[in-house]
C-alpha positions as CSV (number, residue, x, y, z in Angstrom):
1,X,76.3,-157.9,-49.1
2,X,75.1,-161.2,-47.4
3,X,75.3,-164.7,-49.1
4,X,74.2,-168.0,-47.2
5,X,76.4,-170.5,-48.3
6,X,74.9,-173.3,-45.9
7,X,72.2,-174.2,-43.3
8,X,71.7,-176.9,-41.3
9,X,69.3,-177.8,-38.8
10,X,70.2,-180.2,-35.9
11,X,68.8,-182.0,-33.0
12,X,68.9,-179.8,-30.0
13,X,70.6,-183.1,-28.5
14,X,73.4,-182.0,-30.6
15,X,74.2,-178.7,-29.4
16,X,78.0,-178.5,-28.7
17,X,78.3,-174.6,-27.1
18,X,77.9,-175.4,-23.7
19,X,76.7,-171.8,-23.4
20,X,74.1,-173.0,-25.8
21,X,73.5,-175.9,-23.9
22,X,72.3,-173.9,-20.4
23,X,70.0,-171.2,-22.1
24,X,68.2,-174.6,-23.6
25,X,68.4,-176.2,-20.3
26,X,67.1,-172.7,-18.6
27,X,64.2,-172.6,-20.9
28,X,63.2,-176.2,-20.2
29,X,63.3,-175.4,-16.6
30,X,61.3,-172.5,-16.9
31,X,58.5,-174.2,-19.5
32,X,58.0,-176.5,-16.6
33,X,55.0,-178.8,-17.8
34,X,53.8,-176.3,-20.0
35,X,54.6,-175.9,-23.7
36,X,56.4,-172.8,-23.3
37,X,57.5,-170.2,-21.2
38,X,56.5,-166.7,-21.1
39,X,59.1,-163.6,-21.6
40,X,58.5,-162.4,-18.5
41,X,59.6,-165.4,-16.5
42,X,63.4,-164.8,-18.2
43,X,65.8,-163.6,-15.6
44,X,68.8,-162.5,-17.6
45,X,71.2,-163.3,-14.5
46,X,70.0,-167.3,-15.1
47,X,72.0,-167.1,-18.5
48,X,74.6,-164.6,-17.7
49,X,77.0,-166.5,-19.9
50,X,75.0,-165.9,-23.0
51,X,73.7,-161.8,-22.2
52,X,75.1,-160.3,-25.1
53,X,74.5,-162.8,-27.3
54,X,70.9,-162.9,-26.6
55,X,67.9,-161.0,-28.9
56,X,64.3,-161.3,-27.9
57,X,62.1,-161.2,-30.5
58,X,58.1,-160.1,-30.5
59,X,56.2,-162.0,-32.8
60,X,53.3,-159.3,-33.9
61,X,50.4,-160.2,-36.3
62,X,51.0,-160.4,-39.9
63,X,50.2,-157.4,-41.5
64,X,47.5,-157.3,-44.1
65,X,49.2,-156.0,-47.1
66,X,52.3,-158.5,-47.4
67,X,50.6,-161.5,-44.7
68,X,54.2,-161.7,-43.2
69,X,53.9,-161.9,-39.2
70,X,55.9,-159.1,-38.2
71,X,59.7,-160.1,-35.7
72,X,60.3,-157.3,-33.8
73,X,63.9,-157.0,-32.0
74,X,62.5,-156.1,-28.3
75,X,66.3,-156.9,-27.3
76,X,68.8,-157.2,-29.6
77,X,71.5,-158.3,-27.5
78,X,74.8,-155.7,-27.0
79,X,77.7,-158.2,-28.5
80,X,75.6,-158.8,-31.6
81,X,75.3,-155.3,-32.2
82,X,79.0,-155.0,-32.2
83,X,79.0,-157.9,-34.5
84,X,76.5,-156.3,-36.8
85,X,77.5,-153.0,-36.6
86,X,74.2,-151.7,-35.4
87,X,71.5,-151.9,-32.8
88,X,68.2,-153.3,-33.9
89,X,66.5,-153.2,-30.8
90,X,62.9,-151.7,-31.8
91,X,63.3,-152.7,-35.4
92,X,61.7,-155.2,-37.4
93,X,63.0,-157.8,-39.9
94,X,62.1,-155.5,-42.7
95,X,64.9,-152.9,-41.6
96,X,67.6,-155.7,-42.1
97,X,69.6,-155.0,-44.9
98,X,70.2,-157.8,-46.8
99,X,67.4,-159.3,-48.0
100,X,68.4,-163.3,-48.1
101,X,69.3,-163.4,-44.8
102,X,65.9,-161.5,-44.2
103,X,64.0,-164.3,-45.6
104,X,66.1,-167.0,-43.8
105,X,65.0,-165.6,-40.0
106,X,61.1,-165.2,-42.0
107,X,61.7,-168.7,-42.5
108,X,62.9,-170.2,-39.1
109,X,60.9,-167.5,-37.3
110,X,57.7,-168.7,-38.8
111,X,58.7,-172.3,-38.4
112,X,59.0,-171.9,-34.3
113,X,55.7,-170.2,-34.6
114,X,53.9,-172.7,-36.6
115,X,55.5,-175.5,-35.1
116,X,55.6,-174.4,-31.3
117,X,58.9,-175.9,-30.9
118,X,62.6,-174.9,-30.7
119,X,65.1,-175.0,-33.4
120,X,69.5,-175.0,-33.6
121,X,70.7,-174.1,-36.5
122,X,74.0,-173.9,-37.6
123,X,74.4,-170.7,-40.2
124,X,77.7,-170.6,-42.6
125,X,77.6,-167.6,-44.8
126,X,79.3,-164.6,-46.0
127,X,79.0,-161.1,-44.7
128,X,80.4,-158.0,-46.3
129,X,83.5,-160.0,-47.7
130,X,83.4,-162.3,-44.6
131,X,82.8,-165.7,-44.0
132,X,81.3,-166.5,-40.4
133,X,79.4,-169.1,-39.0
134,X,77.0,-169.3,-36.3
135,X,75.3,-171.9,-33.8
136,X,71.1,-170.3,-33.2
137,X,69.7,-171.4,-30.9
138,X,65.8,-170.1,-30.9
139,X,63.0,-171.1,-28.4
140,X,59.5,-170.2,-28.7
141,X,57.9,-168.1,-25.8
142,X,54.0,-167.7,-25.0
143,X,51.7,-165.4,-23.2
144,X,49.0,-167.0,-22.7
145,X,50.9,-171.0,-22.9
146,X,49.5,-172.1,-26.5
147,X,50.3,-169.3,-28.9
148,X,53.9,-168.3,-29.6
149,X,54.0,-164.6,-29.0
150,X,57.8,-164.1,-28.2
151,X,61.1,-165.7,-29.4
152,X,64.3,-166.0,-27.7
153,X,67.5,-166.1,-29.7
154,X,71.1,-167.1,-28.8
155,X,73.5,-166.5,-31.0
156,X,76.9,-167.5,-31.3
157,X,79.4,-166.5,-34.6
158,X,82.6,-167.5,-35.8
159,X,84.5,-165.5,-38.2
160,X,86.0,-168.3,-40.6
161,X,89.3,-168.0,-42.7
Protein backbone atom coordinates (compact mmCIF):
# COMPACT_ATOMS: atom_id res chain seq x y z
CA UNK A 1 0.00 0.00 0.00
CA UNK A 2 1.39 3.52 -0.86
CA UNK A 3 -0.13 6.82 0.42
CA UNK A 4 1.43 10.32 -0.36
CA UNK A 5 0.94 12.26 2.43
CA UNK A 6 2.94 15.41 1.07
CA UNK A 7 4.84 17.00 -1.94
CA UNK A 8 6.70 19.82 -2.35
CA UNK A 9 8.56 21.25 -5.08
CA UNK A 10 11.55 23.52 -4.50
CA UNK A 11 14.02 25.73 -6.09
CA UNK A 12 16.95 23.66 -7.24
CA UNK A 13 18.84 26.53 -5.27
CA UNK A 14 17.54 24.85 -2.34
CA UNK A 15 18.81 21.49 -2.53
CA UNK A 16 20.46 20.52 0.83
CA UNK A 17 22.07 16.75 -0.14
CA UNK A 18 25.27 17.78 -1.21
CA UNK A 19 25.24 14.53 -3.11
CA UNK A 20 22.19 16.08 -4.77
CA UNK A 21 23.93 19.11 -5.21
CA UNK A 22 26.98 17.53 -7.60
CA UNK A 23 24.75 15.31 -9.92
CA UNK A 24 22.89 18.95 -10.52
CA UNK A 25 26.16 20.61 -10.77
CA UNK A 26 27.47 17.51 -13.24
CA UNK A 27 24.50 17.88 -15.39
CA UNK A 28 25.01 21.64 -15.84
CA UNK A 29 28.49 21.00 -16.74
CA UNK A 30 27.59 18.60 -19.18
CA UNK A 31 24.43 20.72 -20.77
CA UNK A 32 27.22 23.16 -21.49
CA UNK A 33 25.32 26.00 -23.61
CA UNK A 34 22.86 23.71 -24.69
CA UNK A 35 19.42 22.94 -23.10
CA UNK A 36 20.24 19.62 -22.15
CA UNK A 37 22.56 16.92 -22.14
CA UNK A 38 22.28 13.67 -23.88
CA UNK A 39 22.44 10.14 -21.87
CA UNK A 40 25.25 9.16 -23.49
CA UNK A 41 27.55 12.02 -22.35
CA UNK A 42 26.78 10.55 -18.45
CA UNK A 43 29.91 8.94 -17.04
CA UNK A 44 28.77 7.19 -13.94
CA UNK A 45 32.38 7.67 -12.26
CA UNK A 46 31.49 11.75 -12.39
CA UNK A 47 28.75 11.05 -9.71
CA UNK A 48 30.06 8.07 -8.04
CA UNK A 49 28.55 9.39 -4.79
CA UNK A 50 25.04 9.05 -6.00
CA UNK A 51 25.48 5.41 -8.36
CA UNK A 52 23.04 3.51 -6.60
CA UNK A 53 20.73 5.96 -6.14
CA UNK A 54 20.56 6.81 -9.64
CA UNK A 55 17.50 5.52 -12.29
CA UNK A 56 17.61 6.58 -15.87
CA UNK A 57 14.56 6.81 -17.40
CA UNK A 58 13.49 6.53 -21.34
CA UNK A 59 10.85 8.69 -22.19
CA UNK A 60 9.06 6.62 -25.31
CA UNK A 61 5.96 7.95 -27.24
CA UNK A 62 2.66 7.90 -25.78
CA UNK A 63 0.82 5.04 -26.72
CA UNK A 64 -2.30 5.42 -28.61
CA UNK A 65 -4.82 3.69 -26.60
CA UNK A 66 -4.35 5.52 -23.01
CA UNK A 67 -2.11 8.88 -24.66
CA UNK A 68 0.27 8.42 -21.65
CA UNK A 69 4.06 8.78 -22.86
CA UNK A 70 5.48 5.67 -21.79
CA UNK A 71 8.87 5.99 -18.64
CA UNK A 72 10.82 3.20 -19.11
CA UNK A 73 13.47 2.28 -16.14
CA UNK A 74 16.70 1.79 -18.61
CA UNK A 75 18.58 1.87 -15.11
CA UNK A 76 16.98 1.54 -12.10
CA UNK A 77 19.77 2.18 -9.79
CA UNK A 78 21.04 -0.98 -7.39
CA UNK A 79 20.30 0.80 -3.70
CA UNK A 80 16.82 1.68 -4.84
CA UNK A 81 16.10 -1.77 -5.67
CA UNK A 82 17.05 -2.75 -2.25
CA UNK A 83 14.82 0.01 -1.09
CA UNK A 84 12.00 -1.13 -3.25
CA UNK A 85 12.41 -4.63 -2.98
CA UNK A 86 12.65 -5.18 -6.65
CA UNK A 87 14.51 -4.25 -9.84
CA UNK A 88 12.70 -2.30 -12.35
CA UNK A 89 15.28 -1.96 -14.82
CA UNK A 90 13.39 -2.73 -18.27
CA UNK A 91 10.03 -1.96 -16.80
CA UNK A 92 7.69 0.76 -17.34
CA UNK A 93 5.64 2.96 -14.90
CA UNK A 94 2.62 0.73 -15.49
CA UNK A 95 4.36 -2.37 -13.72
CA UNK A 96 4.56 -0.19 -10.44
CA UNK A 97 2.36 -1.41 -7.96
CA UNK A 98 0.71 1.16 -6.39
CA UNK A 99 -1.11 3.20 -8.42
CA UNK A 100 -0.91 6.87 -6.68
CA UNK A 101 2.52 6.91 -6.59
CA UNK A 102 2.26 5.79 -10.30
CA UNK A 103 0.46 8.87 -11.19
CA UNK A 104 2.70 11.11 -9.07
CA UNK A 105 6.12 10.17 -11.34
CA UNK A 106 3.25 10.44 -14.65
CA UNK A 107 2.90 13.73 -13.21
CA UNK A 108 6.50 15.10 -12.68
CA UNK A 109 7.78 12.94 -15.51
CA UNK A 110 5.55 14.71 -17.93
CA UNK A 111 6.21 18.00 -16.36
CA UNK A 112 10.21 17.71 -17.21
CA UNK A 113 9.08 16.79 -20.59
CA UNK A 114 6.73 19.49 -21.29
CA UNK A 115 8.57 21.94 -19.53
CA UNK A 116 12.31 21.03 -20.64
CA UNK A 117 13.58 21.80 -17.29
CA UNK A 118 14.66 20.06 -14.03
CA UNK A 119 12.63 19.58 -11.01
CA UNK A 120 13.59 18.71 -6.72
CA UNK A 121 11.03 17.40 -5.12
CA UNK A 122 10.78 16.55 -1.69
CA UNK A 123 8.30 13.19 -1.42
CA UNK A 124 6.84 12.38 2.31
CA UNK A 125 4.60 9.36 2.19
CA UNK A 126 3.89 6.00 3.39
CA UNK A 127 5.03 2.73 2.14
CA UNK A 128 3.74 -0.68 3.19
CA UNK A 129 3.15 0.57 6.84
CA UNK A 130 6.18 2.97 6.47
CA UNK A 131 6.70 6.51 6.49
CA UNK A 132 9.75 7.74 4.35
CA UNK A 133 10.77 10.72 2.77
CA UNK A 134 12.79 11.51 -0.15
CA UNK A 135 14.78 14.41 -1.84
CA UNK A 136 14.26 13.78 -6.31
CA UNK A 137 16.18 15.23 -8.01
CA UNK A 138 15.20 14.74 -11.91
CA UNK A 139 16.92 16.35 -14.98
CA UNK A 140 15.71 16.24 -18.38
CA UNK A 141 18.17 14.59 -21.07
CA UNK A 142 17.96 14.98 -25.07
CA UNK A 143 19.08 13.34 -28.18
CA UNK A 144 18.93 15.43 -30.48
CA UNK A 145 19.23 18.97 -27.82
CA UNK A 146 15.38 20.18 -28.06
CA UNK A 147 13.27 17.15 -27.27
CA UNK A 148 13.45 15.40 -23.89
CA UNK A 149 14.04 11.85 -24.69
CA UNK A 150 15.70 10.58 -21.41
CA UNK A 151 15.37 11.50 -17.69
CA UNK A 152 17.84 11.15 -14.98
CA UNK A 153 16.76 10.52 -11.49
CA UNK A 154 18.53 10.82 -8.10
CA UNK A 155 16.91 9.63 -5.40
CA UNK A 156 17.52 9.97 -1.84
CA UNK A 157 14.98 8.37 1.06
CA UNK A 158 14.63 8.65 4.59
CA UNK A 159 12.77 6.13 6.65
CA UNK A 160 10.83 8.52 9.21
CA UNK A 161 9.64 7.42 12.79
Amino acid sequence: MYQLEREERLDLKDIPDIRLKRVHNYWQELRRKRRMPARPEIDPLCIWDALGRVNLIDVEAAASITGKRHYRHRLFGSLMGVIEGKDFTGKTLEDLPYPQYRELLYRHYDEIVEQRLPSYYIIKGVLDNKRYSYDRLALPLSDDGENVTGIMVASFPHLLP
